[in-house]
FIKOLZA-1660 file (N, C-alpha, C; in steps of 0.1 Angstrom, whole numbers, plus 5000, padded with zeros to 4 digits):
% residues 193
   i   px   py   pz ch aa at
   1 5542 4073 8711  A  X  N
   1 5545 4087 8716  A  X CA
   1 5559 4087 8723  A  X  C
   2 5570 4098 8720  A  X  N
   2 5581 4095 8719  A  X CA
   2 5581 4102 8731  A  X  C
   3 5576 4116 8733  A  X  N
   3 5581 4127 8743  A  X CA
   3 5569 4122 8759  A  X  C
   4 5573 4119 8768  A  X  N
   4 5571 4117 8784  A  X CA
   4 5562 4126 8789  A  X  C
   5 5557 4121 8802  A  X  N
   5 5546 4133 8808  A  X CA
   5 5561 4141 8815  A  X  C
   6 5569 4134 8816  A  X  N
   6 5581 4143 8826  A  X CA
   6 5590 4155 8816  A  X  C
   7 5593 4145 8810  A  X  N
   7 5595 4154 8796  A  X CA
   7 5592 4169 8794  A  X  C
   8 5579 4162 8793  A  X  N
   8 5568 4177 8786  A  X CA
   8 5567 4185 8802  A  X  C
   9 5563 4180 8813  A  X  N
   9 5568 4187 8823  A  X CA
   9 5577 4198 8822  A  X  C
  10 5590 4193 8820  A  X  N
  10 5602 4198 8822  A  X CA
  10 5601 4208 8810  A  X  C
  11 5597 4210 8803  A  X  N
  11 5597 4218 8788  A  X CA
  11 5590 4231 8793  A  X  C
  12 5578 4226 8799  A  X  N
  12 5565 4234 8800  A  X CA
  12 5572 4244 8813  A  X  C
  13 5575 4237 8822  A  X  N
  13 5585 4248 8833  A  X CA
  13 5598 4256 8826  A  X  C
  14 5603 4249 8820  A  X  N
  14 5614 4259 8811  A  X CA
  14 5607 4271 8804  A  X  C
  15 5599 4265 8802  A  X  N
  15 5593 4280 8789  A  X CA
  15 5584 4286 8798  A  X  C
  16 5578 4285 8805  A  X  N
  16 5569 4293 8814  A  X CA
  16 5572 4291 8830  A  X  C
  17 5575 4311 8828  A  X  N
  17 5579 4314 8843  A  X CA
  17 5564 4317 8852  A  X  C
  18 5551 4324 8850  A  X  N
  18 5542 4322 8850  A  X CA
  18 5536 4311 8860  A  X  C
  19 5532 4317 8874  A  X  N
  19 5525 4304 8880  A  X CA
  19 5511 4297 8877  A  X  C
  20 5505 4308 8872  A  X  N
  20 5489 4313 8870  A  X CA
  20 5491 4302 8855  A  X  C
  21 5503 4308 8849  A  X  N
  21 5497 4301 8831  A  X CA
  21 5499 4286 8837  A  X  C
  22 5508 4280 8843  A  X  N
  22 5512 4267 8847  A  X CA
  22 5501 4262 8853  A  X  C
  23 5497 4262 8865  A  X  N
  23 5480 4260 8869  A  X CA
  23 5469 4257 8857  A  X  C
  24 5473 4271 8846  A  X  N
  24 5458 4269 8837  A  X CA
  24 5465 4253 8829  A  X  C
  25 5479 4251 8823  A  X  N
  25 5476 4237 8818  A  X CA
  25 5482 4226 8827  A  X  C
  26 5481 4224 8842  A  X  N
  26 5475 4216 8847  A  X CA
  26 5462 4215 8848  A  X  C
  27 5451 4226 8850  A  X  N
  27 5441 4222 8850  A  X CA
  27 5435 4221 8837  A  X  C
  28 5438 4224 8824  A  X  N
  28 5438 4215 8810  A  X CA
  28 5441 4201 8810  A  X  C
  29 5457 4194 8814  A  X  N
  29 5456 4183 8814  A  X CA
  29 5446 4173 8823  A  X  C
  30 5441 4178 8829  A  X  N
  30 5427 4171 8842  A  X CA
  30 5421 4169 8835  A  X  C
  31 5414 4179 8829  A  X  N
  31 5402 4178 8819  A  X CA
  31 5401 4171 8806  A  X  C
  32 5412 4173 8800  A  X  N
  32 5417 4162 8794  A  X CA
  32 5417 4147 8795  A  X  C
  33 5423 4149 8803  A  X  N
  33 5422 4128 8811  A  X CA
  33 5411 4130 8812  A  X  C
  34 5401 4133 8817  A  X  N
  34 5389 4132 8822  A  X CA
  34 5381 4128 8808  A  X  C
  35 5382 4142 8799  A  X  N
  35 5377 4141 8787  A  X CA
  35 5380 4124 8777  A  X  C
  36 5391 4120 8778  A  X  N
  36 5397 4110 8775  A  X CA
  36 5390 4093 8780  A  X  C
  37 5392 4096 8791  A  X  N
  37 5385 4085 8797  A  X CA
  37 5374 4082 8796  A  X  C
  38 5362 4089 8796  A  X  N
  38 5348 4088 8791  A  X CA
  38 5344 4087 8774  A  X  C
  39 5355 4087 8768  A  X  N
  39 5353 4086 8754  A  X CA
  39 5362 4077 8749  A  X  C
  40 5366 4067 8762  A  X  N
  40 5372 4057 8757  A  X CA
  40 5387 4058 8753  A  X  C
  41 5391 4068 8750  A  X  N
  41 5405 4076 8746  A  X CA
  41 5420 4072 8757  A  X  C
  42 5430 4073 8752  A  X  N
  42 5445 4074 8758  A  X CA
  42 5447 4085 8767  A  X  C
  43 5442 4084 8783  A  X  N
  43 5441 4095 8793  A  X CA
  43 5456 4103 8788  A  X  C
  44 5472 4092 8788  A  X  N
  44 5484 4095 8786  A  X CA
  44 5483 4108 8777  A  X  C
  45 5480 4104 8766  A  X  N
  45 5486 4111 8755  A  X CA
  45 5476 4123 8754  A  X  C
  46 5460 4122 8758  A  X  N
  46 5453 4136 8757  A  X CA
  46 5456 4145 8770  A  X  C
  47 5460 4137 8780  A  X  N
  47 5465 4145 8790  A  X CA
  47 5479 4150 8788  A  X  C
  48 5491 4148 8781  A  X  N
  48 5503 4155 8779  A  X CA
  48 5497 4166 8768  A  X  C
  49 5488 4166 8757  A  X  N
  49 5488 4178 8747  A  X CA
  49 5477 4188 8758  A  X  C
  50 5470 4186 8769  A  X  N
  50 5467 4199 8779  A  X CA
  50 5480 4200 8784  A  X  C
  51 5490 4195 8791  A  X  N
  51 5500 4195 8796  A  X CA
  51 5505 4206 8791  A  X  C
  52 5508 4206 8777  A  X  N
  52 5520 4212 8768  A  X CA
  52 5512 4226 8758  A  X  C
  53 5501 4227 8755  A  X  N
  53 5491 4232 8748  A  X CA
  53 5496 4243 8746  A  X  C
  54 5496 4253 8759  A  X  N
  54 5501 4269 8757  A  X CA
  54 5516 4271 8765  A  X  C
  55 5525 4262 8763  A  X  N
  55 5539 4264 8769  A  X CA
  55 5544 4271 8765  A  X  C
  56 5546 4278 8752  A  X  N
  56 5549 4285 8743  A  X CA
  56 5543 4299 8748  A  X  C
  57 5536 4303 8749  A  X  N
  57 5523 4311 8751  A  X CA
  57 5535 4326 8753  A  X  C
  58 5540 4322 8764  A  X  N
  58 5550 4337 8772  A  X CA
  58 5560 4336 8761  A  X  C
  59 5568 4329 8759  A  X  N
  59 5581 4328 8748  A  X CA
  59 5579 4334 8736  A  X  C
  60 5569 4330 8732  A  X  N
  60 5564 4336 8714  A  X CA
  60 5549 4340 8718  A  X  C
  61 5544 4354 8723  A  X  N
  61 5532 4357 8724  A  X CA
  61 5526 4361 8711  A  X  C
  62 5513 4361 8707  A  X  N
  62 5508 4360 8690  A  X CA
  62 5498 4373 8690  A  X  C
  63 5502 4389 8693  A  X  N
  63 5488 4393 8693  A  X CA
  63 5482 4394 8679  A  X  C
  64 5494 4395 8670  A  X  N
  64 5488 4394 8655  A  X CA
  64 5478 4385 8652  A  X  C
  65 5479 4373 8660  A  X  N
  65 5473 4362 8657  A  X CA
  65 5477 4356 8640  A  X  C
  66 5492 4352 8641  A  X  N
  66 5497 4347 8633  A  X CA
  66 5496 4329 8631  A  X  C
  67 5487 4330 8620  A  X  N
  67 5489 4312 8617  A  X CA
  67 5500 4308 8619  A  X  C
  68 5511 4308 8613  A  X  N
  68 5521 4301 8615  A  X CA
  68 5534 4312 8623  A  X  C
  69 5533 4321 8627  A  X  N
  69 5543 4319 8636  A  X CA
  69 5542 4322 8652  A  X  C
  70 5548 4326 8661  A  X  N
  70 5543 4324 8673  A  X CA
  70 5537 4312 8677  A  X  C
  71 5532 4315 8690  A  X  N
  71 5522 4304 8693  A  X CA
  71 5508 4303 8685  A  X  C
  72 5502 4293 8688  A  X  N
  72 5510 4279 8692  A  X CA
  72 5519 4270 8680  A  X  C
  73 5520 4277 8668  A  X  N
  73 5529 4270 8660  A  X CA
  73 5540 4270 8663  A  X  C
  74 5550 4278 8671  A  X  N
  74 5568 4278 8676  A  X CA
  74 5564 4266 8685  A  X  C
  75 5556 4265 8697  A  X  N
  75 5552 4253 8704  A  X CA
  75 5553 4240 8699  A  X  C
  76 5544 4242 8686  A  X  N
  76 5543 4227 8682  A  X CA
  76 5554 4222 8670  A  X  C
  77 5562 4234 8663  A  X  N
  77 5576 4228 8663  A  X CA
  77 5583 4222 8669  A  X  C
  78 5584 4231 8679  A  X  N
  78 5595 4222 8697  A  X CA
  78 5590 4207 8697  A  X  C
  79 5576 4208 8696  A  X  N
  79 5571 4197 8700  A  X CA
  79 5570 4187 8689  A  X  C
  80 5574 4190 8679  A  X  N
  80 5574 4181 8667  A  X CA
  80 5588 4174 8665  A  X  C
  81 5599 4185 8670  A  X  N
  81 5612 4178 8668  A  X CA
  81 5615 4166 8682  A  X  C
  82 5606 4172 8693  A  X  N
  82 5607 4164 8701  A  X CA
  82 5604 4151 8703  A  X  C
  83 5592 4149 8693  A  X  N
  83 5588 4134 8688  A  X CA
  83 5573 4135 8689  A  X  C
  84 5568 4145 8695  A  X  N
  84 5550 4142 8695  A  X CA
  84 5543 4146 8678  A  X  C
  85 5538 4133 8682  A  X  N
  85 5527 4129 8671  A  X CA
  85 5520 4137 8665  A  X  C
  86 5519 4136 8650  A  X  N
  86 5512 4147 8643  A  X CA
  86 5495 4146 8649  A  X  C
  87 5493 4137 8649  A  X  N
  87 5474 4139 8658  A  X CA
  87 5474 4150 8667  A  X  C
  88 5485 4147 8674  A  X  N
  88 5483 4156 8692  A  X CA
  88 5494 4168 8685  A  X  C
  89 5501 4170 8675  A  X  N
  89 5505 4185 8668  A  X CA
  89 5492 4193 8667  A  X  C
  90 5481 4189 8656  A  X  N
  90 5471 4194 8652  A  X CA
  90 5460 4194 8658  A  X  C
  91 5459 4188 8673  A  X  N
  91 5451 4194 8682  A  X CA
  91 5459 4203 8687  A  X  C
  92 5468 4210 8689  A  X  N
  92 5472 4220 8698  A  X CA
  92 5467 4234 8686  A  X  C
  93 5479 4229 8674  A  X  N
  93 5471 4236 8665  A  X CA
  93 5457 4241 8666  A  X  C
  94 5448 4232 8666  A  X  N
  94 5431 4235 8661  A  X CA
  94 5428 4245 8674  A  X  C
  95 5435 4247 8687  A  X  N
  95 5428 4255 8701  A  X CA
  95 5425 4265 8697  A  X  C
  96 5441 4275 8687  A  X  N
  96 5434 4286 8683  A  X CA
  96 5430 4284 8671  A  X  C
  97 5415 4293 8672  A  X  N
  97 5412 4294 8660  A  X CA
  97 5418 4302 8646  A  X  C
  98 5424 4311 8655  A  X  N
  98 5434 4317 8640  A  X CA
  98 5439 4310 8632  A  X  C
  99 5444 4300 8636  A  X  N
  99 5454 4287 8629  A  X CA
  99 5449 4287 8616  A  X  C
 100 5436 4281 8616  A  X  N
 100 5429 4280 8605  A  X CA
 100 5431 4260 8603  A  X  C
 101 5434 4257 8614  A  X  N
 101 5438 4241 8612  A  X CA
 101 5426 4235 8623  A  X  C
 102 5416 4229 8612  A  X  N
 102 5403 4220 8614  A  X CA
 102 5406 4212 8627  A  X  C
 103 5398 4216 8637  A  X  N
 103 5396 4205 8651  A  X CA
 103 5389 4193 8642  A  X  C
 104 5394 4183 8637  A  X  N
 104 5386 4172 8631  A  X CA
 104 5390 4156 8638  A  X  C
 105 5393 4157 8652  A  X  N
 105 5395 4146 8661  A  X CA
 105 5388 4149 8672  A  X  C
 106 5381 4137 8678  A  X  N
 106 5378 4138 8691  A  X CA
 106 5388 4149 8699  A  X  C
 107 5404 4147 8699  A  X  N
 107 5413 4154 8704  A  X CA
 107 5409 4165 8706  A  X  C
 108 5411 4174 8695  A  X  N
 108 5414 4184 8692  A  X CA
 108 5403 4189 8698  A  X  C
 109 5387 4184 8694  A  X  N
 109 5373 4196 8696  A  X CA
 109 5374 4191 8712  A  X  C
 110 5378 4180 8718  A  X  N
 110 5382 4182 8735  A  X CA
 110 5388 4193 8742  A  X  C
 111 5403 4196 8734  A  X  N
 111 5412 4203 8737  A  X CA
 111 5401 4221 8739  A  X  C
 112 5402 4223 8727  A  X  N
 112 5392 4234 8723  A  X CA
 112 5380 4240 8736  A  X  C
 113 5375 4229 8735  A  X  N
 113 5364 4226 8746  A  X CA
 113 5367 4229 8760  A  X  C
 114 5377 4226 8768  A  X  N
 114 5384 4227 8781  A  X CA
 114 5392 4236 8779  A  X  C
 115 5396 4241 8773  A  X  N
 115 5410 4257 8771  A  X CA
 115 5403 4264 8781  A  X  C
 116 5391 4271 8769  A  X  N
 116 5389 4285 8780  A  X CA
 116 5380 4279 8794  A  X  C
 117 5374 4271 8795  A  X  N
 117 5364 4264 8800  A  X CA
 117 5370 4263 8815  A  X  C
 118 5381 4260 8814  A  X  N
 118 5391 4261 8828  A  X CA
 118 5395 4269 8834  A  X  C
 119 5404 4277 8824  A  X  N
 119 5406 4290 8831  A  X CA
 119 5390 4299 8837  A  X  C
 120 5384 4298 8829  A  X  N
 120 5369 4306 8834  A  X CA
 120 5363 4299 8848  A  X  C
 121 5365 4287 8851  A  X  N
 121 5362 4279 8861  A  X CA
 121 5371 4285 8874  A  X  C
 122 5383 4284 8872  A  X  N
 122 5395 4286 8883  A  X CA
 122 5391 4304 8881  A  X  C
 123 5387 4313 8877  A  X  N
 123 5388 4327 8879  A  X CA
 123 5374 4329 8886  A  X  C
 124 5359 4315 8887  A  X  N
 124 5352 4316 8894  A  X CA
 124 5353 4314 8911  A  X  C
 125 5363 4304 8908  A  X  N
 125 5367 4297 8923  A  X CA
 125 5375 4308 8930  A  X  C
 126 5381 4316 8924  A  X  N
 126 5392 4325 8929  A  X CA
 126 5384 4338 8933  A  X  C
 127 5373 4338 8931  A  X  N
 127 5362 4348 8935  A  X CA
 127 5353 4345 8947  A  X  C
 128 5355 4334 8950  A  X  N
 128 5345 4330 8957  A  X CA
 128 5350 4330 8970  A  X  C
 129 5342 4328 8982  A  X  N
 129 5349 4331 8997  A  X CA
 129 5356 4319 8997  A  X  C
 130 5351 4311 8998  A  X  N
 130 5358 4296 9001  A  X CA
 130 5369 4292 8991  A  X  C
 131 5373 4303 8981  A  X  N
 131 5384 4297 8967  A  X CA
 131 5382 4286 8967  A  X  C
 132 5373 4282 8966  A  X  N
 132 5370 4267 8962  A  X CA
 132 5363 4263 8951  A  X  C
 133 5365 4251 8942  A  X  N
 133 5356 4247 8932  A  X CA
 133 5344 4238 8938  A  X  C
 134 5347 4234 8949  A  X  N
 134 5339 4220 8957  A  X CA
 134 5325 4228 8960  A  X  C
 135 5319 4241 8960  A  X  N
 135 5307 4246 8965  A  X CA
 135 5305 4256 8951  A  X  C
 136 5312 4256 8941  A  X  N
 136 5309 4265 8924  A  X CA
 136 5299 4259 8922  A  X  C
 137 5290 4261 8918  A  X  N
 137 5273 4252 8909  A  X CA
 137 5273 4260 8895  A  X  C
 138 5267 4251 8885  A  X  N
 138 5266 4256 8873  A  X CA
 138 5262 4269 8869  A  X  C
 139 5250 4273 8877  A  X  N
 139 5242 4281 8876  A  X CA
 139 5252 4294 8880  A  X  C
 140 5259 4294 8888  A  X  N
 140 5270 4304 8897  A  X CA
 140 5280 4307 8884  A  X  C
 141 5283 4299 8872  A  X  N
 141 5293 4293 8864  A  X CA
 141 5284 4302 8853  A  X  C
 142 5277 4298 8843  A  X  N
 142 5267 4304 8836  A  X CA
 142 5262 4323 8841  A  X  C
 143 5261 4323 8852  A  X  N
 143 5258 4341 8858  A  X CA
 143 5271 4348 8853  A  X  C
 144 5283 4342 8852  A  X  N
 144 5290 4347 8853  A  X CA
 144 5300 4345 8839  A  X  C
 145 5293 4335 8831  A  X  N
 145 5294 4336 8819  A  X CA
 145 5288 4351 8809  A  X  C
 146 5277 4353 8821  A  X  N
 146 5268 4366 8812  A  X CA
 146 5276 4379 8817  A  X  C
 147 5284 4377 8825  A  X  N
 147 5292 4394 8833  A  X CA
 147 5301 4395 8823  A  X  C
 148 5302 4404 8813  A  X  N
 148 5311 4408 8805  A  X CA
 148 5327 4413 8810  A  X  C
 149 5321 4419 8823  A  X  N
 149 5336 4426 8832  A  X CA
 149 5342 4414 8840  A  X  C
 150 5336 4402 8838  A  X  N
 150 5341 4394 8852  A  X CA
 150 5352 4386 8839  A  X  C
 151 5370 4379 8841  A  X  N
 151 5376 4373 8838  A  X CA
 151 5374 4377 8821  A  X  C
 152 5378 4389 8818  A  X  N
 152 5379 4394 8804  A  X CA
 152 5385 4387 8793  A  X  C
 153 5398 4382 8802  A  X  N
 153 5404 4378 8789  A  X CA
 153 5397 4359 8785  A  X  C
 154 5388 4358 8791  A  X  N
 154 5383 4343 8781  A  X CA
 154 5371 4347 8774  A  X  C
 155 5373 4338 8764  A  X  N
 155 5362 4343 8754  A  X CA
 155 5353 4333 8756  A  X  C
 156 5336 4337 8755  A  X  N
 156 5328 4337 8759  A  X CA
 156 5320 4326 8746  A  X  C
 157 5328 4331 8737  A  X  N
 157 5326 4325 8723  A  X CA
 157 5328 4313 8722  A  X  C
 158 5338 4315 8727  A  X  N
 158 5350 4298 8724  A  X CA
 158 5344 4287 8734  A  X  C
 159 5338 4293 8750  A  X  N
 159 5337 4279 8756  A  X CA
 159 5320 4276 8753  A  X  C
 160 5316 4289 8748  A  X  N
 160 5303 4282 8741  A  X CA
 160 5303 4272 8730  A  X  C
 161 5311 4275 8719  A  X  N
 161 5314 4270 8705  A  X CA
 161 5318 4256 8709  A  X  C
 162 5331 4253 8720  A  X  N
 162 5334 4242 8723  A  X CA
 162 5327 4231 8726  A  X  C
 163 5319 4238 8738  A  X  N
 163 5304 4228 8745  A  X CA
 163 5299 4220 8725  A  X  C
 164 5296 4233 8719  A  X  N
 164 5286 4231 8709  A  X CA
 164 5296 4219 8696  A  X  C
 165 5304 4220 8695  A  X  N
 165 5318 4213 8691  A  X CA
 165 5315 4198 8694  A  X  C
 166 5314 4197 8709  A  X  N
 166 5313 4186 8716  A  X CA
 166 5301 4177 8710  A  X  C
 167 5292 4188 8707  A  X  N
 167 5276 4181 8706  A  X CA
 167 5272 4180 8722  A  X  C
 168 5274 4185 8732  A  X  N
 168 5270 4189 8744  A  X CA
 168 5261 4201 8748  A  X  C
 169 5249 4196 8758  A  X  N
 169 5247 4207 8763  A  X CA
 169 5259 4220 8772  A  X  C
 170 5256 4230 8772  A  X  N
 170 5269 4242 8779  A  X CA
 170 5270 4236 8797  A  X  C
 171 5257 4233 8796  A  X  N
 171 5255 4230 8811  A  X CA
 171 5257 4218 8817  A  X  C
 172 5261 4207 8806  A  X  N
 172 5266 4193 8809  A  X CA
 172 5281 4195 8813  A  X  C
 173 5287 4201 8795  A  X  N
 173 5297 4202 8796  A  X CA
 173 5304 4212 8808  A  X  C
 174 5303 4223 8815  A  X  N
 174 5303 4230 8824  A  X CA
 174 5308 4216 8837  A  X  C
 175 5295 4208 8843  A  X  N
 175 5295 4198 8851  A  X CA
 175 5307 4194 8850  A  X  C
 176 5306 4185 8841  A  X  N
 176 5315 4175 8837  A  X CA
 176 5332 4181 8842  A  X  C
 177 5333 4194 8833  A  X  N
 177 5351 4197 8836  A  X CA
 177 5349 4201 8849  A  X  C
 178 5336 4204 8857  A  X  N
 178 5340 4212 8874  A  X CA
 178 5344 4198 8878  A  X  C
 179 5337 4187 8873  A  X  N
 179 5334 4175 8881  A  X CA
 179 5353 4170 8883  A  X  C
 180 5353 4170 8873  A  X  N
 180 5372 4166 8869  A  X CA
 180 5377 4173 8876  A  X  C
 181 5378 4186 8878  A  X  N
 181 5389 4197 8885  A  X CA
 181 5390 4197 8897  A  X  C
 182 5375 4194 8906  A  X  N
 182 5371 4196 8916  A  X CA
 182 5383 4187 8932  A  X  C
 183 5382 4177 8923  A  X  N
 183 5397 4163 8935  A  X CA
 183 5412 4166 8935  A  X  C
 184 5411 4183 8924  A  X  N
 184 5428 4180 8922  A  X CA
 184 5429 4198 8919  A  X  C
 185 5416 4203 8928  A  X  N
 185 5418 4218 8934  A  X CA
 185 5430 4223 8942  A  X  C
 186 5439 4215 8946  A  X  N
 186 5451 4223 8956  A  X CA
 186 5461 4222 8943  A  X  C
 187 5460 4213 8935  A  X  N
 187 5476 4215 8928  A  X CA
 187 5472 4225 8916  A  X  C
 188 5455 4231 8916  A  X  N
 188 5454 4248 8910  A  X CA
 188 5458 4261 8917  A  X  C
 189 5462 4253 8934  A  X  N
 189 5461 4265 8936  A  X CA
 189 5450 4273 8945  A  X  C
 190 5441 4259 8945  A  X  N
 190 5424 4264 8951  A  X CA
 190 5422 4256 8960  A  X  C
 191 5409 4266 8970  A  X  N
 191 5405 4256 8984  A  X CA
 191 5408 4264 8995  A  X  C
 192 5409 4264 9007  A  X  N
 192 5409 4271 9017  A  X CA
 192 5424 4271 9019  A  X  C
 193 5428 4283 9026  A  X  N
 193 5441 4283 9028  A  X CA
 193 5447 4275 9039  A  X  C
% end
């Protein structure tokens, strides 16, 4: 792996002015490492493709939902000339599904799995009195999976499909990314003021 966690840092702040989108792929790369570690995997390397995932996102927005241009393919060009590996290319690729490019790595059905799964987690915490993730319970997480009006823009689809991707129950998977997020709630942004 050629491109650095500082590196991709420094890229991901260049391209996104956005505090909220910067938060959502730090709290991707968490989940990531997390996801990584329990499956035996390179924390490094699955934690920089959350890092870097949607950096693109503001710079080339996709409403067409263009396979190849916009995001996340202008992303994963930058990211290609910069030296990251075609594995961690085509998980970034596989997040959206418009791509049409097969999640067929551990990687990628991870990535997939924790996208919306986080942001939906951090829009529960940000509702709550305590903005905190440390008192969110599954059950609180899942109610609010069923509120159509609550956090519109994550699809409901995707972090189901993902869990199911995983070969996970919704409610394991759920645990598991609060469990990761929960020690490293201030650098989202969350927690008591």
């Amino acid at each position: 792996m050629t491109l650095t966690r500082s590196e991709a840092l420094a890229l991901m702040q260049e391209y996104t002015a956005s505090d909220a989108l910067r938060k959502h792929m730090y709290a991707v790369e968490i989940a990531m490492r997390a996801m990584a570690e329990r499956g035996g995997e390179d924390p490094e390397a699955w934690g920089l493709v959350g890092l870097v995932h949607d950096f693109d996102y503001e710079r080339y927005p996709n409403a067409a939902h263009s396979p190849h241009q916009e995001h996340p393919a202008e992303g994963v060009r930058i990211l290609a000339e910069r030296g990251l590996p075609e594995p961690m290319q085509r998980a970034i690729l596989g997040h959206a599904n418009y791509t049409g490019v097969p999640r067929d790595s551990a990687m990628a059905k991870a990535l997939f799995a924790v996208d919306e799964l986080c942001g939906f987690l951090v829009a529960c915490a940000l509702v709550r009195p305590s903005r905190s993730l440390q008192d969110l319970e599954v059950s609180s997480v899942r109610k609010k999976l069923k509120d159509k009006a609550f956090a519109r823009g994550v699809s409901r689809e995707d972090v189901i499909q993902g869990a199911a991707e995983l070969d996970v129950p919704l409610d394991e998977h759920i645990a598991f990314v609060l469990a990761a997020l929960r020690p490293q709630e201030r650098v989202l942004g969350l927690g008591p003021a």
